[in-house]
N, C-alpha and C positions, 0 to 999 in steps of 0.2 A: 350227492353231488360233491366234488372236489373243492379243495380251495382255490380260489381264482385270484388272486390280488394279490401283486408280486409288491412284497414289501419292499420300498426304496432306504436306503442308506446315507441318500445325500442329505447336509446339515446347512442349516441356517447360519451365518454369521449375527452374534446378537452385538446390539448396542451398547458398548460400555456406561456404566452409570456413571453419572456426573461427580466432581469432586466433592462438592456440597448438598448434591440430592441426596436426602434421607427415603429410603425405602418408603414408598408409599403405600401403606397399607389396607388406605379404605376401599381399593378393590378388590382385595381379596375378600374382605369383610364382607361383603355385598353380596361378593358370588356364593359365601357360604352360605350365606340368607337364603339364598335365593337354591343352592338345592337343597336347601330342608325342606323349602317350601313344594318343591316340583313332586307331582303325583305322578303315578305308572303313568296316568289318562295323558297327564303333559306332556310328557315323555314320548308317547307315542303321537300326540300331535306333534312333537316335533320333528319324528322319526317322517313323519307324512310330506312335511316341508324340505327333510331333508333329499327328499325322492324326486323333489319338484326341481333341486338341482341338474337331476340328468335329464331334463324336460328337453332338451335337445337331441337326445338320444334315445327316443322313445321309439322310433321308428324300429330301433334294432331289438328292443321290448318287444314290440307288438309280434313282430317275427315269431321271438321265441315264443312267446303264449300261442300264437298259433300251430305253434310246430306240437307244442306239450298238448294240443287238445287234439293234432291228428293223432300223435305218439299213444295217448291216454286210448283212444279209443282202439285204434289197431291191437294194443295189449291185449285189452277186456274181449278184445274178440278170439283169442288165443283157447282160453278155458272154456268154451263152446263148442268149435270145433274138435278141443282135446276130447271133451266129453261125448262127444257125436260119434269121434273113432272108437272111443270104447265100447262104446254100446253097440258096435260093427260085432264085438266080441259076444256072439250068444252063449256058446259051450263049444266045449269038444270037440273039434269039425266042423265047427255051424260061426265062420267067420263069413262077411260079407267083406273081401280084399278090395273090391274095386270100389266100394263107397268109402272104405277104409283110405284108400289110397289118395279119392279123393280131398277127405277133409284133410288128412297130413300135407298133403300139396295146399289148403289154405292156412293151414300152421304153419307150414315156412314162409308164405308172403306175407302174412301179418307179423312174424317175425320180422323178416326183413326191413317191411316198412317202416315198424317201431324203433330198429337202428338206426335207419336212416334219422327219422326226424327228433328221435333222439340227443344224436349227434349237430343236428341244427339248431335245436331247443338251446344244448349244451353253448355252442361256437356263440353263439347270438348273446346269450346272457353272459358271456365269458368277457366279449365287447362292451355291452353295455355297462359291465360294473367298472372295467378298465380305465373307460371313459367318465363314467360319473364321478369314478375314486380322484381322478385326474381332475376334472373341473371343479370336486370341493377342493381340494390343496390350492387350484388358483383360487380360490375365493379365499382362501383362509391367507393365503400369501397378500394378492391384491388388501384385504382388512391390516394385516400388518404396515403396508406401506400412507393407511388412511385413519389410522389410529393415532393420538397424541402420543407424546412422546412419555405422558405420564402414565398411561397404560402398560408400553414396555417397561419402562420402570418399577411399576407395581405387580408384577408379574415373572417367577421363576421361569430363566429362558429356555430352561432344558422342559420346564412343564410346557410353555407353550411349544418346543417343537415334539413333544409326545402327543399332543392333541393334534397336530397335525397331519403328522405321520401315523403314528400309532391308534389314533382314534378313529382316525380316517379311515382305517382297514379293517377294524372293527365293524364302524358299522357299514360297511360295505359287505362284508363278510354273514352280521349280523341281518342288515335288511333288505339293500339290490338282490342280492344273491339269494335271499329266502322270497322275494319275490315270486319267482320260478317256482320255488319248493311250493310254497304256498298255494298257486294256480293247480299244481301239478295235484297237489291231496289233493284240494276241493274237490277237483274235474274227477278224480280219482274216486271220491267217496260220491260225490252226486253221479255219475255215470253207474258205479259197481251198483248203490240201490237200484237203479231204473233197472239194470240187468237181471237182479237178485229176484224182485217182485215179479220180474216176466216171466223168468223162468217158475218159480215156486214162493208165494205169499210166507207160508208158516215158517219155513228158515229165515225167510229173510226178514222176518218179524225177532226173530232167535239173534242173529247177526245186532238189528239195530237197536235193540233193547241193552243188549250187554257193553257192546264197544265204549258209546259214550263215557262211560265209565274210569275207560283211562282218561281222556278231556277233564274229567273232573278232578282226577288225582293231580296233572301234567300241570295244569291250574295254580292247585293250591302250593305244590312244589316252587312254580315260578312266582309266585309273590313271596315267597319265603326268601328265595334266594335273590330277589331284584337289589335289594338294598343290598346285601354282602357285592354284589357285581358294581354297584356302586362307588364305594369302598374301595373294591378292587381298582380301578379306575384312576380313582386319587393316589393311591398310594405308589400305583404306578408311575403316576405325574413324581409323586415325588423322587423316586426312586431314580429318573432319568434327569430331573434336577438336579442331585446330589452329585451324579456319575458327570454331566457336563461340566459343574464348577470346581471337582476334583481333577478333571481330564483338561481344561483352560489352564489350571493354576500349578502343575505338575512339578513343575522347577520348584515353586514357594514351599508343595507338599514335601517337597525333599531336603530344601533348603533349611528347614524349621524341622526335621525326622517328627513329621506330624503321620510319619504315614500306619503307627499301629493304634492311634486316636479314631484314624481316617478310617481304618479296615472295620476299628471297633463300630462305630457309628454307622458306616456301610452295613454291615451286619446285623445292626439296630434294626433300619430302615426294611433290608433286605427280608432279616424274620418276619416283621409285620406285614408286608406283605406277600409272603409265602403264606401263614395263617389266614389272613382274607380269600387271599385266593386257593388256597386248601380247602377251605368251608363251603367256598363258595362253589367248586367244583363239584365237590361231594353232592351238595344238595342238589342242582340242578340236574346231575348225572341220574339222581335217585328214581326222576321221571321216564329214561328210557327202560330200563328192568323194569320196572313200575305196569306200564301200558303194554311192553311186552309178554307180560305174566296172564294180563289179562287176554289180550288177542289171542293168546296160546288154550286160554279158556274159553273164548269163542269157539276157538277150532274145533276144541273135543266136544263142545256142545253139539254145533253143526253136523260133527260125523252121527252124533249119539241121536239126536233127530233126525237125522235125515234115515239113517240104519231102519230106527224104529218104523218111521213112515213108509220105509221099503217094504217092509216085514210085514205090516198090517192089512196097509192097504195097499200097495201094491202098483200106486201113483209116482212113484221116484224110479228111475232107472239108477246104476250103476255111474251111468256117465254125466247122468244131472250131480248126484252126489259127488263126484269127482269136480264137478264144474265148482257148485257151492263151496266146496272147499277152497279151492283156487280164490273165489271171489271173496272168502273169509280172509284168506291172505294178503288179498287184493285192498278189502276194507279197510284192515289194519296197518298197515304197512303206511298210508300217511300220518295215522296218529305216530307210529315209532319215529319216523323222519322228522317229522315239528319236534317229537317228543327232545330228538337228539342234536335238535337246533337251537334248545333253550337255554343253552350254555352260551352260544355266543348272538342268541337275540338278548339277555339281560346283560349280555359285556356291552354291546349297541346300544342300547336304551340308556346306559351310565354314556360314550361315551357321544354320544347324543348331546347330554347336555353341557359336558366340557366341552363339546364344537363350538356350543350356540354360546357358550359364553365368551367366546371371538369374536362370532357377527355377528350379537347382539349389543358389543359394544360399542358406542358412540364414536362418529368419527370424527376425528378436527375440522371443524367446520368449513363448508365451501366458501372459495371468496373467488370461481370465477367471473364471477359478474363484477368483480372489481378490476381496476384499472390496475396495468405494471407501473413500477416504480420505474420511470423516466431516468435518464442519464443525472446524475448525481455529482454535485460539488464537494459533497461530504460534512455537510453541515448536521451533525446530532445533537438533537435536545431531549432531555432527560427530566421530567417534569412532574411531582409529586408523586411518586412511583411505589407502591406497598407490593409486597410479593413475599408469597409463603407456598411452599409446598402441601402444608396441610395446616389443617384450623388451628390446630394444638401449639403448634410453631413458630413463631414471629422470625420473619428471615428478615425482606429488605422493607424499611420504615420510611417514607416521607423521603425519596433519593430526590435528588437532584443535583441536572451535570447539565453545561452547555461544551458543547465541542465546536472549535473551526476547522474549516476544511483546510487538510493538510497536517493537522496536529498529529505528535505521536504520544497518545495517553497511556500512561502506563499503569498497572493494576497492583496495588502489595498488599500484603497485610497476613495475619495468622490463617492455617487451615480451619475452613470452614464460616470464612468472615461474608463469603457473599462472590468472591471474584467470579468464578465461572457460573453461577447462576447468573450476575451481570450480562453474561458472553452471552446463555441461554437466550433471556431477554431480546439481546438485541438481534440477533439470528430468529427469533419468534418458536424457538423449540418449544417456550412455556408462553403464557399470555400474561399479562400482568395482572391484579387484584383488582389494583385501581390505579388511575396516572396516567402518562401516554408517553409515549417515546416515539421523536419525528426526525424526522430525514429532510433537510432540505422545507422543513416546516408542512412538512406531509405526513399525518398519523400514521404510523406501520400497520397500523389493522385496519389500513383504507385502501391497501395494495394486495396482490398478490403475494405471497410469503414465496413462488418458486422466485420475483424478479425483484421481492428483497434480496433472499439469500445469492441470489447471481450477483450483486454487489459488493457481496464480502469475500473475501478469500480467507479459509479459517483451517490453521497449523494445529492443531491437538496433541495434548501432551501423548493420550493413547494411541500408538499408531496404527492403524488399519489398512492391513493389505491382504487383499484376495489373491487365488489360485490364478496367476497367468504370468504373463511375461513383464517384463521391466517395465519394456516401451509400454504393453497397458495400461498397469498402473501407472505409471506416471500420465498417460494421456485419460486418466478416468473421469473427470471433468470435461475433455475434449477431444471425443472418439477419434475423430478428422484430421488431430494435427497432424502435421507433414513429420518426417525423421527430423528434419534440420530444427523445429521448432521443438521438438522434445530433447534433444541435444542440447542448445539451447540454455531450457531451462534449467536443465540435469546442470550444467556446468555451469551457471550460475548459484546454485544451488549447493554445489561442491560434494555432488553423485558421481559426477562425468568420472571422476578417476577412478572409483573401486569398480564402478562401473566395467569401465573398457580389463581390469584383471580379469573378470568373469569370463569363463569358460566362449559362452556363446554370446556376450556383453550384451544390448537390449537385445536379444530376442532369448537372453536364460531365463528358464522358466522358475517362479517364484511357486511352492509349496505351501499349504494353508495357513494365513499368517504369518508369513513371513520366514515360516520355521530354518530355512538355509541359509537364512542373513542375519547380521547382528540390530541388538536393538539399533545403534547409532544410524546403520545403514538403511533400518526401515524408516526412519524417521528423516531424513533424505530425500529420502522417496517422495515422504511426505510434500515435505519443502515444496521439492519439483514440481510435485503438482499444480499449488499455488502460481509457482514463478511461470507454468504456461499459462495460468488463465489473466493475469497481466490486471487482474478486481479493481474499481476506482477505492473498496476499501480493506482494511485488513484485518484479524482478529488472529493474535499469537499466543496461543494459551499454554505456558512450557513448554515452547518450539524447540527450544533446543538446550534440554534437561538432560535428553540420554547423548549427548552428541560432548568428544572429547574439549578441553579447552582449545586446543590449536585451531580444531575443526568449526566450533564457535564464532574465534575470531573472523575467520572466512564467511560464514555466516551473515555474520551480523556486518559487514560491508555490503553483501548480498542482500541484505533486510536493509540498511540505509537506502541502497540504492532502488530496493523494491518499493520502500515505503513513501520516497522522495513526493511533496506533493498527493500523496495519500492520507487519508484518515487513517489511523493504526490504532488500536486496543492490544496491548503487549501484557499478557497477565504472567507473574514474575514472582520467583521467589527465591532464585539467582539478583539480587538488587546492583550486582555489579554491571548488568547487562543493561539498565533502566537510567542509567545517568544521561542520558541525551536526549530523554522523553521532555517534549514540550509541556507535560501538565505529571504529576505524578501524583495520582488516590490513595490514599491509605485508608483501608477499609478496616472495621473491627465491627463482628454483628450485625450487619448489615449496612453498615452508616457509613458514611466517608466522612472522618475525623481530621483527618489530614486532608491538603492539596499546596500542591506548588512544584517547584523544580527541585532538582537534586539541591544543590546548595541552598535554597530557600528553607527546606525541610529539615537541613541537617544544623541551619543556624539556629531555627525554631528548639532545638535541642529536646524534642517532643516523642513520640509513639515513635513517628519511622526515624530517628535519632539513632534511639536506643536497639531497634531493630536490625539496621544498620549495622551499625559496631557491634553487634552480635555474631554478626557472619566474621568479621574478622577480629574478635578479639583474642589476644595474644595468650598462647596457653600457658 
């Protein structure tokens, strides 16, 4: 049977990692535990469940199994007939043509038939895998969109989109699709006995005694090579890792002439898994010659008894012998097909358990049974708040912050002091250790996290823009707006001009990430966004770091006037930009050492002092 499952090419956009997120590592940790621990037997219950995903599409299953047991039988009935016309053959002049005649006339219709349903067996299983392949990538999509945000973090994005794509095809490849295969021997070997025994016990005692024989080679070959398919799997993961974060960072790769480090290490990666998966080919390959050598020593047995029994006694015709043989072929020929399925049933079985290490991971917990967070004054309180990414690491210690509504707070301090894990926090990306952080004197883990984050409006330093047009993007928050309202905000914003140069102005189409626009202008875009959803609060995490000084200035009239009467979190390390912030943190290690106003902090002649007069001391 052919391969069926059209490998897709479309790619994920992944999450950039946070400024102060440390790679988290205890899920990879975990997953590796866990398949030391996984047996074939797991594996194959998993492979079980996996099947339960196209449970929708069973209907087009069942079709095909029924076509492969008409298909199956019309075959077997081909080598009966053959053998009945021969035996039309006495000798020399001594043909019977019209009985001849007749059974070639039921060899062409059991031909035919077996085309046909053949071909429907075929069409039907073709659908079903299409479909099942389809409905695990939405489930593997849908678990990305349901998993914390510490999962994507802890997790190479280029491995999770090879499990998706790549694995998915596998075992689709490896189990829907062998489905069929599988039906088709059975019926194939349980039918050709029933046939073999009716016509002649002693061969077909000859046939069953020997065949099994490959089963037991086919066997021991595939647990040999399970674990190398395994292997192979991983390495694979990595290997599309490597290639994603090399093919993301391209400029950097070039900017640095990292790139014969890059090819070295490619190479690295690349040989290692060439090796696995050379080994691993070889050996499972080893089972179809294997079972073939043997079937092929059925045959000659079959002729050699069947001859002798001709000779002897005189109970065999020509045409049953003829038949027998056919049905030796007939026998064999499902052991060779599994035989030369076990190459990509143990690539399935590995990538089996890379699947279920997606949905088997926990998702961010529900809170629809919690209320939305209500229209908001913007009152944040910040109250005894511990936060750490992993155990080993002390991030944020004992915080505490009261906000009023309308303040614009502003965030400084060295990389890696705590700012944008702050941001995390209050956005509910991460959950806190212990503490609480309230809104309006409302827990944030007492509402819903979609009708928190509809409160905030959050600029990011990384800017993210997908494949479509201006006007999209900019309206990505608010499908519905009108032109005049994404207008609008574009020109608030200070988009509207580079904008209207563009060729086709909102309706030119923007390339994956942005790639035909400058950074400044993606981050615009950004802006824009923001300025149509008009949020009661704000969160500016190096809004406007890649944007020129002139363009700034405009900016930041545009962020006064956005922010007027808004709660603001401005995270800053531009501190020229931060002088008109109502409360200004200075973070070091997690703590806020510092607070006050520009001039308060700079009289304190302290941490943001010295900070300070760093950016402009005089060379």
């Amino acid at each position: 049977m052919t391969k069926k499952d059209i490998k897709t090419s479309k790619t994920l956009r992944n999450t950039p990692l946070e400024e102060e997120s440390p790679i988290v590592s205890e899920i990879q940790t975990i997953n590796s535990v866990k398949k030391k621990k996984l047996s074939f037997k797991q594996a194959l219950k998993n492979a079980k469940l996996i099947i339960q995903f196209g449970k929708p599409y069973h209907n087009y299953l069942y079709i095909a199994l029924f076509a492969i047991l008409i298909q199956t039988f019309f075959e077997l009935l081909v080598p009966i007939y053959t053998g009945r016309a021969i035996d039309c053959i006495v000798s020399a002049g001594e043909v019977d043509f019209a009985l001849m005649g007749q059974n070639l006339i039921w060899v062409s219709v059991c031909i035919l038939i077996n085309v046909i349903f053949t071909w429907v067996a075929n069409y039907f299983t073709n659908v079903y895998c299409f479909k099942s392949s389809e409905h695990m990538r939405k489930l593997i999509f849908e678990k990305f969109n349901k998993v914390p945000l510490k999962f994507l973090d802890g997790n190479a994005h280029g491995d999770l989109l090879s499990r998706m794509i790549n694995d998915v095809d596998l075992l689709t490849d490896g189990f829907l699709e062998g489905i069929s295969s599988v039906t088709n021997g059975v019926v194939t070997i349980i039918a050709t006995l029933v046939f073999m025994f009716v016509l002649n016990i002693p061969l077909a005692l000859v046939v069953l005694v020997l065949t099994p024989i490959s089963l037991i080679i086919a066997a021991y070959i595939a647990k040999k090579s399970y674990k190398l398919f395994t292997q192979q799997a991983k390495n694979e993961g990595d290997l599309n890792g490597y290639l994603e974060e090399l093919i993301s960072g391209d400029k950097l790769v070039m900017a640095f002439n990292y790139q014969k480090t890059a090819l070295e290490n490619f190479e690295k990666i690349n040989k290692n898994y060439y090796k696995v998966a050379e080994k691993a080919e070889f050996y499972s390959n080893l089972s179809n010659p294997a079972t073939r050598f043997i079937n092929g020593f059925v045959y000659i047995m079959v002729a050699f008894v069947g001859s002798f029994l001709a000779i002897t006694s005189g109970g065999i015709s020509v045409g049953l012998i003829s038949s027998f043989l056919s049905y030796a072929n007939s026998f064999g020929k499902p052991f060779n097909e599994l035989s030369s399925e076990f190459t990509e049933l143990q690539a399935a079985l590995a990538s089996c358990e890379r699947i279920f290490m997606i949905l088997d991971a926990k998702d961010e917990p529900m809170d629809n049974n919690l209320p939305d967070l209500a229209s908001t004054d913007g009152n944040v309180s910040i109250r005894n708040v511990d936060f750490s990414y992993n155990t080993k690491q002390n991030l944020i210690q004992n915080f505490n912050l009261e906000v009023k509504p309308g303040e614009k707070i502003a965030i400084v301090g060295p990389t890696g002091c705590g700012k944008t894990t702050l941001i995390n926090l209050l956005m509910r990306f991460y959950d806190v250790n212990s503490g609480a952080i309230l809104i309006d004197e409302t827990d944030i883990t007492q509402v819903t996290r979609r009708s928190l984050r509809n409160k905030y409006g959050m600029v990011l330093q990384e800017t993210w823009i997908f494949s479509g047009t201006i006007r999209e993007n900019i309206a990505y928050g608010k499908p519905n707006a009108t032109d005049e309202e994404i207008k609008e905000a574009a020109i608030k914003a200070g988009a509207d001009d580079f904008i209207n140069k563009l060729t086709y102005g909102y309706a030119t189409k923007i390339t994956e990430d942005g790639g035909n626009l400058s950074a400044g202008q993606k981050q615009l875009l950004c802006i824009a966004r923001v300025m149509l959803l008009k949020p009661p609060m704000l969160i500016l995490d190096e809004a406007t770091s890649n944007i020129d000084t002139r363009t700034e200035l405009k900016i930041q009239d545009a962020f006064n006037t956005l922010m007027k009467n808004r709660t603001s979190f401005i995270v800053a390390h531009r501190l020229s930009t931060i002088k008109n912030a109502d409360k200004i943190l200075v973070m070091n290690k997690g703590n806020v050492i510092e607070q006050g106003t520009h001039m308060e902090l700079l009289e304190k002649k302290g941490f943001y002092y010295h900070l300070y007069n760093s950016q402009f001391a005089k060379i």
